[in-house]
Backbone as a chain_set.jsonl record, in Angstrom:
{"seq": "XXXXXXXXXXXXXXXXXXXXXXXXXXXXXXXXXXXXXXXXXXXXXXXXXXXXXXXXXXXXXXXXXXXXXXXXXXXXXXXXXXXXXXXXXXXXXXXXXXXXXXXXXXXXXXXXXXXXXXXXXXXXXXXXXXXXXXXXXXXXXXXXXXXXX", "coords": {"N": [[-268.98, -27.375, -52.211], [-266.533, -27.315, -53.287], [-267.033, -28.381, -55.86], [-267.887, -25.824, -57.191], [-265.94, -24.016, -56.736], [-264.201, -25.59, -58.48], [-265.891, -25.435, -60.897], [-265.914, -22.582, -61.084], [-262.951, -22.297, -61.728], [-262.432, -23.779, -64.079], [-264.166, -21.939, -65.497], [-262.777, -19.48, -65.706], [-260.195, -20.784, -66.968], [-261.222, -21.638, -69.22], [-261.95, -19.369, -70.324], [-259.179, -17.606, -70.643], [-258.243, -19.919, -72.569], [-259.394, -18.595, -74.885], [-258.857, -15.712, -75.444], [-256.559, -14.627, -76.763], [-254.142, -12.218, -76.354], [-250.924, -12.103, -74.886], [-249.168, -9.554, -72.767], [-246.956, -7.969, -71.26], [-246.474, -6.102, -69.022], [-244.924, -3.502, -66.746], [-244.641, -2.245, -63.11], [-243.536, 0.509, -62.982], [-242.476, 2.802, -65.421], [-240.631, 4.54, -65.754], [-237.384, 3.922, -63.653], [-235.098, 3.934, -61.478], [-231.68, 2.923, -60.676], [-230.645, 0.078, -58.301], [-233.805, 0.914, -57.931], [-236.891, -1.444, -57.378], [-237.574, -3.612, -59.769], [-240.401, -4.424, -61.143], [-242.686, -6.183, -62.436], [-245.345, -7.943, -64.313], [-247.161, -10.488, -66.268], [-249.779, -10.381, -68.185], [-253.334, -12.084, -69.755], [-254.93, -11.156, -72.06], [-257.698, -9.309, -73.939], [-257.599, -7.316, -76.503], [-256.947, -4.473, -75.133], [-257.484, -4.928, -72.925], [-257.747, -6.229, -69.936], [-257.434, -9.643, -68.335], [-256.523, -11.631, -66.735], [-254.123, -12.548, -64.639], [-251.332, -14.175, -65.374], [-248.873, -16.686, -63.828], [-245.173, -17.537, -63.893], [-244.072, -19.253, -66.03], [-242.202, -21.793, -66.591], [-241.517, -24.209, -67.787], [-243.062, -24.234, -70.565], [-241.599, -21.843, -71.487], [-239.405, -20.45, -73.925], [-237.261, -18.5, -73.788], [-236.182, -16.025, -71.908], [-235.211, -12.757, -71.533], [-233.645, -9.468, -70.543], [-232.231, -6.817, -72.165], [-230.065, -4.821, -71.512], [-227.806, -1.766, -71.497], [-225.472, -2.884, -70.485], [-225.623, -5.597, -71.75], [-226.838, -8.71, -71.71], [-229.495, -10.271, -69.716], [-230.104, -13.156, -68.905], [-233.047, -14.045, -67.48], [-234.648, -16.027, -67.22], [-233.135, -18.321, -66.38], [-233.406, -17.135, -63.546], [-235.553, -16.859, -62.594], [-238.384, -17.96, -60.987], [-240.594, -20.888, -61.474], [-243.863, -20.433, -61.144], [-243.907, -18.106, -60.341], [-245.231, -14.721, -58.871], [-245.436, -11.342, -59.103], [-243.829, -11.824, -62.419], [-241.455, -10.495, -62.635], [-239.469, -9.68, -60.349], [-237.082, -7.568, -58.79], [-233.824, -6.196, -57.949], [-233.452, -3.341, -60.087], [-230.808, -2.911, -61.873], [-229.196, -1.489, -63.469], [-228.827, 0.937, -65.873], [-230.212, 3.462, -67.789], [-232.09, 2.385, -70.512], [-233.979, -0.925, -70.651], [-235.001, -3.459, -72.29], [-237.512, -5.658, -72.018], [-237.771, -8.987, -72.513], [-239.289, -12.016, -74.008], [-240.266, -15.523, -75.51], [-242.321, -17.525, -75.833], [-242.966, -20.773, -75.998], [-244.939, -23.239, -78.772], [-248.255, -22.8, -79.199], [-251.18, -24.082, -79.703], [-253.938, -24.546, -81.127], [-257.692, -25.607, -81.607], [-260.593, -25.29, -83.578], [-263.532, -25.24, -84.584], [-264.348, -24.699, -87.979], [-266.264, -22.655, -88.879], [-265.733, -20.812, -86.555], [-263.163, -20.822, -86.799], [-262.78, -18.963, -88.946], [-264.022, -16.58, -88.355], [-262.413, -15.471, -85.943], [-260.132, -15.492, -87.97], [-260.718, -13.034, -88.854], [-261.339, -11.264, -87.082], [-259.067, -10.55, -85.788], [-257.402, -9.456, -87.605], [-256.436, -10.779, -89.657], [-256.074, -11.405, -92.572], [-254.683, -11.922, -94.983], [-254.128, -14.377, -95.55], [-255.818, -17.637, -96.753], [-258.593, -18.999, -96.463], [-260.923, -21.744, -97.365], [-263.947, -22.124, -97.07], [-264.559, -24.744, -96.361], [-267.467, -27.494, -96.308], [-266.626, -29.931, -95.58], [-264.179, -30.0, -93.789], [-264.382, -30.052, -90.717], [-263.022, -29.01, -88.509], [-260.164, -26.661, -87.933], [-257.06, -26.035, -87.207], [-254.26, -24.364, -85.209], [-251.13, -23.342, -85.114], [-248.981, -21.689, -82.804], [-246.351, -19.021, -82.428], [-245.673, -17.008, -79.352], [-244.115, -13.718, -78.622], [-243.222, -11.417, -76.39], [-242.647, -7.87, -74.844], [-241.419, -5.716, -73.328], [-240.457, -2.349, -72.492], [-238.547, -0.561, -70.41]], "CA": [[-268.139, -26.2, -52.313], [-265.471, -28.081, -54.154], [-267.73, -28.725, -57.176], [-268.153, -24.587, -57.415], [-264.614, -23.817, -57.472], [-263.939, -26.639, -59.562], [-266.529, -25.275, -62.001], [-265.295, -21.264, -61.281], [-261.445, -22.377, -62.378], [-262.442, -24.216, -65.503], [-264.621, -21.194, -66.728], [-261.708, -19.126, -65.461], [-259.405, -21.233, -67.903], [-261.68, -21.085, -70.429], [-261.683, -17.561, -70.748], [-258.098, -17.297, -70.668], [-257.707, -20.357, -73.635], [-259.676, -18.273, -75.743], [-258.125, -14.431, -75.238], [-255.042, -14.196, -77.496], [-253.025, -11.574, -76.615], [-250.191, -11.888, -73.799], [-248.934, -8.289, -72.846], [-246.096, -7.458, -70.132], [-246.62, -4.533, -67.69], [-244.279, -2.889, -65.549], [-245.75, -1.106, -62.02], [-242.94, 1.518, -63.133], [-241.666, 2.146, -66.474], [-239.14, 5.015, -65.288], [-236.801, 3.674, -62.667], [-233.079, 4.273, -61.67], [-230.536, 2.304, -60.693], [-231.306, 0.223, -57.287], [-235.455, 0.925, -57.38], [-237.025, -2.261, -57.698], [-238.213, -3.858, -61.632], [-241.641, -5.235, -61.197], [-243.033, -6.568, -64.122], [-246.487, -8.707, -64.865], [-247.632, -10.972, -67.37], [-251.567, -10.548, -68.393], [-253.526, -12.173, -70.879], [-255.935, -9.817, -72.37], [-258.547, -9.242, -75.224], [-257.364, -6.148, -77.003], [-256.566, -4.275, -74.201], [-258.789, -5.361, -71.658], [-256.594, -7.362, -69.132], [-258.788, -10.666, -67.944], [-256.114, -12.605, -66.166], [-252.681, -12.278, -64.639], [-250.167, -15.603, -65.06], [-247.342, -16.536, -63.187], [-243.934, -17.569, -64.859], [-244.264, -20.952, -66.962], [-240.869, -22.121, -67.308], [-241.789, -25.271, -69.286], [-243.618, -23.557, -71.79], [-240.824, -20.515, -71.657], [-237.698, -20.722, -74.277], [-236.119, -17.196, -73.755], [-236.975, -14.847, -70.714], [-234.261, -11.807, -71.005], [-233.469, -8.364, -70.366], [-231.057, -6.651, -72.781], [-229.678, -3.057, -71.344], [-226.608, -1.676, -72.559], [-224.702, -3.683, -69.882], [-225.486, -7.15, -71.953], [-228.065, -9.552, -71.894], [-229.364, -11.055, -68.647], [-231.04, -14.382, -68.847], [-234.001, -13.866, -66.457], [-235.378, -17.637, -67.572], [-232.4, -18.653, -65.033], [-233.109, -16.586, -61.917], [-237.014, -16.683, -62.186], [-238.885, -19.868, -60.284], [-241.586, -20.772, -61.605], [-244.969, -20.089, -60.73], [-243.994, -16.853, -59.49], [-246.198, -13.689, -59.364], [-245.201, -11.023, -60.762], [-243.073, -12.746, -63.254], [-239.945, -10.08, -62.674], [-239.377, -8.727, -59.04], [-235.595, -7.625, -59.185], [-233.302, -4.7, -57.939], [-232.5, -2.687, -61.073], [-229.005, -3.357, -61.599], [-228.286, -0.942, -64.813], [-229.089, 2.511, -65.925], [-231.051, 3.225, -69.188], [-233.249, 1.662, -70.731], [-233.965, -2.376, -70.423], [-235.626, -4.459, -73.333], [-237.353, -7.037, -71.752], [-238.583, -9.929, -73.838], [-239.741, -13.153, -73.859], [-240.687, -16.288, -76.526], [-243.177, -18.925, -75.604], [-243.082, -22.297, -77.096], [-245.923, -23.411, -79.377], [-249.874, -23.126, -78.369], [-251.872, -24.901, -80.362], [-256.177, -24.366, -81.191], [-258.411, -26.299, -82.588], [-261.732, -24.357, -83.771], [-264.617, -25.302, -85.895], [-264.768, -24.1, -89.398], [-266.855, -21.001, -89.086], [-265.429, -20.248, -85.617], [-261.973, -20.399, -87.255], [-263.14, -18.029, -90.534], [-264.4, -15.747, -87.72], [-261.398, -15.622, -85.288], [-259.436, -15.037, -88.334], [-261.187, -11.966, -89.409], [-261.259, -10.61, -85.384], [-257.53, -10.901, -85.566], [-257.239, -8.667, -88.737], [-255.739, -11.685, -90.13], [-256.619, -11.181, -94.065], [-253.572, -12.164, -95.702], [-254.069, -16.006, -95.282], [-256.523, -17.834, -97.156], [-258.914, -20.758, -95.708], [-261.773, -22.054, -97.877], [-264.903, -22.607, -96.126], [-264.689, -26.01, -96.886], [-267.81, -27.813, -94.981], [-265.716, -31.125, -95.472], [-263.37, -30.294, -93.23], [-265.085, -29.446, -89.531], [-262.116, -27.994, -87.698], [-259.657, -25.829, -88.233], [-255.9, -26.289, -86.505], [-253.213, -23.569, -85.913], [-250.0, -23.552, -83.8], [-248.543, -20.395, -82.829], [-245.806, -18.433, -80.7], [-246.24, -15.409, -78.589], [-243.012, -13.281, -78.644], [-243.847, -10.658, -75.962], [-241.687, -6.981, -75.173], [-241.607, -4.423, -72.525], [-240.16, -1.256, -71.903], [-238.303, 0.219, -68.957]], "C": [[-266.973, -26.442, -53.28], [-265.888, -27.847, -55.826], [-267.565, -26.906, -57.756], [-267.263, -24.231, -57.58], [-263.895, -24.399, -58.181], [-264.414, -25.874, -60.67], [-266.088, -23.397, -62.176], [-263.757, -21.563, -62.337], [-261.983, -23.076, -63.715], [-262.98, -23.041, -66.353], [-263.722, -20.208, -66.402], [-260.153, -19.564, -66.93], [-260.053, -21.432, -69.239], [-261.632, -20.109, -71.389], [-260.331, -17.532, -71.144], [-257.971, -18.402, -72.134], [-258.028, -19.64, -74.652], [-258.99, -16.468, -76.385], [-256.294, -14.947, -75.503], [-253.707, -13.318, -77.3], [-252.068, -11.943, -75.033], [-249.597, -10.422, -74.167], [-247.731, -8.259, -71.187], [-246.124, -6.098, -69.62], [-245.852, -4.374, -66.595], [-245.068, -2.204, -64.695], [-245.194, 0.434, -62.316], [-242.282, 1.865, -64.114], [-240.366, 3.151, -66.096], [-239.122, 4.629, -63.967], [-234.904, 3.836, -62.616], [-232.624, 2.869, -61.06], [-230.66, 2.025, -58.938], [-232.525, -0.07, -56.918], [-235.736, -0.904, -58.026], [-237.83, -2.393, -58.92], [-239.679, -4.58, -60.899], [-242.638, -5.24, -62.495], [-244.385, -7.584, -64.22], [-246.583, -9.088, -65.775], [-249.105, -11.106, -67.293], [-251.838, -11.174, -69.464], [-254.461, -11.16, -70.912], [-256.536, -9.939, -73.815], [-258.328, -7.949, -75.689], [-255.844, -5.721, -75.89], [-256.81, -4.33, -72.515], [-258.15, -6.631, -71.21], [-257.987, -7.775, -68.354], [-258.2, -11.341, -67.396], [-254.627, -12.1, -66.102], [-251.8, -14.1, -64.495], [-249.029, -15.33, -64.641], [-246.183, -17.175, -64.173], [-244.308, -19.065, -65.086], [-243.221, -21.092, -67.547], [-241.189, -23.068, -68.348], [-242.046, -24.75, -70.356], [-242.75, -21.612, -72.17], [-239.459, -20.817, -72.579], [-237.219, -19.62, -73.663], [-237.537, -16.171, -73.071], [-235.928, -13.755, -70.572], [-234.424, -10.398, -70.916], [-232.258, -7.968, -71.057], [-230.96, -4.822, -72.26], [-227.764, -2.75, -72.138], [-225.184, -2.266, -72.055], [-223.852, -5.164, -70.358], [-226.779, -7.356, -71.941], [-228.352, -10.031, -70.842], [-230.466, -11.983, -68.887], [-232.082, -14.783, -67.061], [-234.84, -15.235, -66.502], [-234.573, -18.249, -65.983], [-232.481, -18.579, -63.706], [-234.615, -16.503, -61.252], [-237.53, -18.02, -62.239], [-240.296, -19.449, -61.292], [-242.742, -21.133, -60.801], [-245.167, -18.21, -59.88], [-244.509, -15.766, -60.63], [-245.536, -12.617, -58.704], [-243.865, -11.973, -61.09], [-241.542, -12.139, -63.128], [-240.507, -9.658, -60.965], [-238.226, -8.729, -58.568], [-235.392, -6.528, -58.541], [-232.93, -4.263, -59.937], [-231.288, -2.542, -61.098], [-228.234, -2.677, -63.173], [-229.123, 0.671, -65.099], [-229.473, 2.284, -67.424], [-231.703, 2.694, -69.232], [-232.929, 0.237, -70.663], [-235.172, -2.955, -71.245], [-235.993, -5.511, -72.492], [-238.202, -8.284, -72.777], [-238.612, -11.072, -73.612], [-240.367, -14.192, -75.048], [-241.07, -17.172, -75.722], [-242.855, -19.705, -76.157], [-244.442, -22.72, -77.441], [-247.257, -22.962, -78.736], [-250.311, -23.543, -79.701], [-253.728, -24.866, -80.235], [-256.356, -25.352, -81.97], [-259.745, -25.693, -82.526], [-262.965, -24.967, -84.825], [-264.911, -24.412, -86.795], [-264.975, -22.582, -89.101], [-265.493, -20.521, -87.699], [-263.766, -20.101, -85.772], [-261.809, -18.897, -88.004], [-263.468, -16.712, -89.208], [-263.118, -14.834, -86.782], [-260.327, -14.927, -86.162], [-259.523, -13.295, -88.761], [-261.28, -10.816, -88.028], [-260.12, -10.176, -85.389], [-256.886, -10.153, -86.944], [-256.478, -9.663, -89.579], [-256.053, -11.825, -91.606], [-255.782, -11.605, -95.456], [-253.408, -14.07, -96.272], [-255.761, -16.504, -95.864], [-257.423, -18.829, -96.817], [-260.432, -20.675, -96.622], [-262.608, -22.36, -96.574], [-265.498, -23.928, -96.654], [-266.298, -27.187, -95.757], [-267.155, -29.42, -95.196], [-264.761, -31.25, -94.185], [-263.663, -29.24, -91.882], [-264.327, -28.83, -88.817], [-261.337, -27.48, -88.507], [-258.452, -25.866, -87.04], [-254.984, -24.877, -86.371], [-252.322, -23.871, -84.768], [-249.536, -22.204, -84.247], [-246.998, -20.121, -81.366], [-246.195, -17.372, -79.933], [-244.078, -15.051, -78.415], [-243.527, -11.862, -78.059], [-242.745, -9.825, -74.909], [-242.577, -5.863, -74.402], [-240.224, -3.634, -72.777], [-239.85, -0.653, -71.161], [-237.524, 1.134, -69.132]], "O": [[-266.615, -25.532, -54.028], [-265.231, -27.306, -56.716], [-267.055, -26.804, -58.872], [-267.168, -23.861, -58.75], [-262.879, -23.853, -58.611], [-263.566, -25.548, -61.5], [-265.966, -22.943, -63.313], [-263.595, -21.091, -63.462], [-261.625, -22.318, -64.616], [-262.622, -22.879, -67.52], [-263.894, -19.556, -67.432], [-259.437, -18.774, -67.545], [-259.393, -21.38, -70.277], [-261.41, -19.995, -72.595], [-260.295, -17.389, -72.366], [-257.53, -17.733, -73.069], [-257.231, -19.724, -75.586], [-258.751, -16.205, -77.563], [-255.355, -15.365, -74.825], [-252.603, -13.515, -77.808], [-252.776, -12.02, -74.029], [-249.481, -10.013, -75.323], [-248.172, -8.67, -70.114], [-245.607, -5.126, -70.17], [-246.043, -5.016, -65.562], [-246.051, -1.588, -65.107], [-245.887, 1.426, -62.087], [-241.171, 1.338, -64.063], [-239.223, 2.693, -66.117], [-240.055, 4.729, -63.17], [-233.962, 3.836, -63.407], [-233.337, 1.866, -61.064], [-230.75, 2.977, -58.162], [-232.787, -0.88, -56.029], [-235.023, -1.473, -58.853], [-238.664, -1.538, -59.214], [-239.508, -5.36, -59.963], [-243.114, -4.37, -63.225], [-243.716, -8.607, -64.072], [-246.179, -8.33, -66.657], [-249.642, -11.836, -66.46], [-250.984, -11.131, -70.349], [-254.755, -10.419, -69.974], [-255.971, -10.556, -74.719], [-259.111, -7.202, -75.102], [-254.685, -6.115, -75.765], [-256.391, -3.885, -71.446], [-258.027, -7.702, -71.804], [-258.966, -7.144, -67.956], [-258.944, -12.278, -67.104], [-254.009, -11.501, -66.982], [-251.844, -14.894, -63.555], [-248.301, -14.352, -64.809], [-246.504, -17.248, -65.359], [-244.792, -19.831, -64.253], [-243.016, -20.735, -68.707], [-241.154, -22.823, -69.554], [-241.18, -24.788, -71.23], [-243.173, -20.64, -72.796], [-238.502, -21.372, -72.038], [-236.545, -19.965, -72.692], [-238.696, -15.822, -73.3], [-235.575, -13.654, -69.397], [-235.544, -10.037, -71.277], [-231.22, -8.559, -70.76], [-231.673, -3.891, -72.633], [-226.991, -3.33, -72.901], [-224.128, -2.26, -72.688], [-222.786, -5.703, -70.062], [-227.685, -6.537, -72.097], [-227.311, -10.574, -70.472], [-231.626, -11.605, -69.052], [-231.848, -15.448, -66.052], [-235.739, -15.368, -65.671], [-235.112, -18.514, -64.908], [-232.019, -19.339, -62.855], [-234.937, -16.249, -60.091], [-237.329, -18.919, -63.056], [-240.798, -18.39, -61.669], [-242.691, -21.982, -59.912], [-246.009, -17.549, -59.273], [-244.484, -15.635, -61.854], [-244.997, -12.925, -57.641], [-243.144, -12.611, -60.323], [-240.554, -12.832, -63.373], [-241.651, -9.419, -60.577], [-237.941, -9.703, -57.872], [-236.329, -5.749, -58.367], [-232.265, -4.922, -60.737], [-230.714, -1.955, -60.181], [-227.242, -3.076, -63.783], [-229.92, 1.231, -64.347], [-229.193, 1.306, -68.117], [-232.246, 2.247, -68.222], [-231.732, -0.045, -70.611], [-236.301, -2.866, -70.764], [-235.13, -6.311, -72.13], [-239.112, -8.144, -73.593], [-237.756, -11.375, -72.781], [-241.175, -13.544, -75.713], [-240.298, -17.658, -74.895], [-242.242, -19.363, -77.169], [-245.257, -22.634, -76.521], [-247.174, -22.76, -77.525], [-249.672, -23.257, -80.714], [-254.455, -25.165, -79.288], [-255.595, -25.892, -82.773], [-260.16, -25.522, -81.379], [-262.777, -24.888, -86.039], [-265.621, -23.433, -86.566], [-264.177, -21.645, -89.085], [-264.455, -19.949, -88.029], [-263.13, -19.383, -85.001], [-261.011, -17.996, -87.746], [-262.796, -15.717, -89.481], [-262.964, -13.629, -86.981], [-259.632, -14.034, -85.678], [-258.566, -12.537, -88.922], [-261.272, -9.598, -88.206], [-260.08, -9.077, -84.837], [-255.718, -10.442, -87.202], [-255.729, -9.079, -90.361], [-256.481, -12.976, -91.683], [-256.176, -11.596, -96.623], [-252.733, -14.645, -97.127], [-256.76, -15.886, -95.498], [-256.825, -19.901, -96.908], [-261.058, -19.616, -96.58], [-262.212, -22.702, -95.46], [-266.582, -24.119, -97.204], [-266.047, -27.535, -94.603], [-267.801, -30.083, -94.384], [-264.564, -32.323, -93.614], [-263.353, -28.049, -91.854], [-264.871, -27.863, -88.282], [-261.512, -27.63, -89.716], [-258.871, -25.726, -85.891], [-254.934, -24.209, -87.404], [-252.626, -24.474, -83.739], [-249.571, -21.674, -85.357], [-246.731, -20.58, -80.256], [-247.335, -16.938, -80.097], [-243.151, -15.831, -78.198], [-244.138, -11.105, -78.814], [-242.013, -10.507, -74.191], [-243.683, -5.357, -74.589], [-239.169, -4.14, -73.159], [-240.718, 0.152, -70.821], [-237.195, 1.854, -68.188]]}, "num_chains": 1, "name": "protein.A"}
């Protein structure tokens, strides 16, 4: 039984290394002053949500909320591993920017499956020889990811 959810969570994390986009979702995007913020982090293929993660401080520089109050550093007040990633009173009126920067991720891809990836990703601007010399293909990236309330 072990072996089976062993082998579920790896193709579980599989899926998820390969699906690019992170996306933040509120349960409510209008709320007043008081109602509670609840907020999610998914990864997702387009728009097609395939996984919800909990808060990853390590791998989190900047977790805030900017309303017209200020800035509140939500990196500070949120534990990690927690699901959803915000679950707050609303504590301001208007609207609330929330936003977030990851620190690095890092792929490694074989050749074609790079050339392919890039072209999925409307990525057209950037040039990569299809060199067969050189079998992988490296990139490091951030995610800089922006809700709405």
């Amino acid at each position: 039984m072990k072996k089976l959810f062993g082998a579920i969570a790896f193709f579980i994390l599989m899926l998820s290394a390969f699906a690019h986009e992170y996306i933040l979702i509120a349960n409510k995007y209008r709320i007043a002053k008081g109602d509670t913020l609840e907020v999610h982090l998914f990864v997702a293929d387009g728009f097609n949500i395939e996984l919800e993660r909990p808060m990853q401080t390590a791998i989190t520089k900047k977790f805030e909320m900017i309303t017209e109050n200020g800035t509140i550093d939500l990196l500070a007040t949120t534990d990690n591993g927690s699901l959803p990633v915000i679950n707050r009173r609303a504590d301001f009126e208007g609207l609330g920017l929330i936003h977030t920067e990851r620190g690095y991720a890092r792929i490694t891809l074989p050749t074609a499956k790079f050339l392919s990836y890039l072209k999925e990703d409307h990525i057209e601007n950037i040039k990569v020889k299809n060199d067969s010399s050189k079998k992988f293909r490296r990139e490091r990236y951030t995610r800089y990811i922006k809700c709405l309330v």
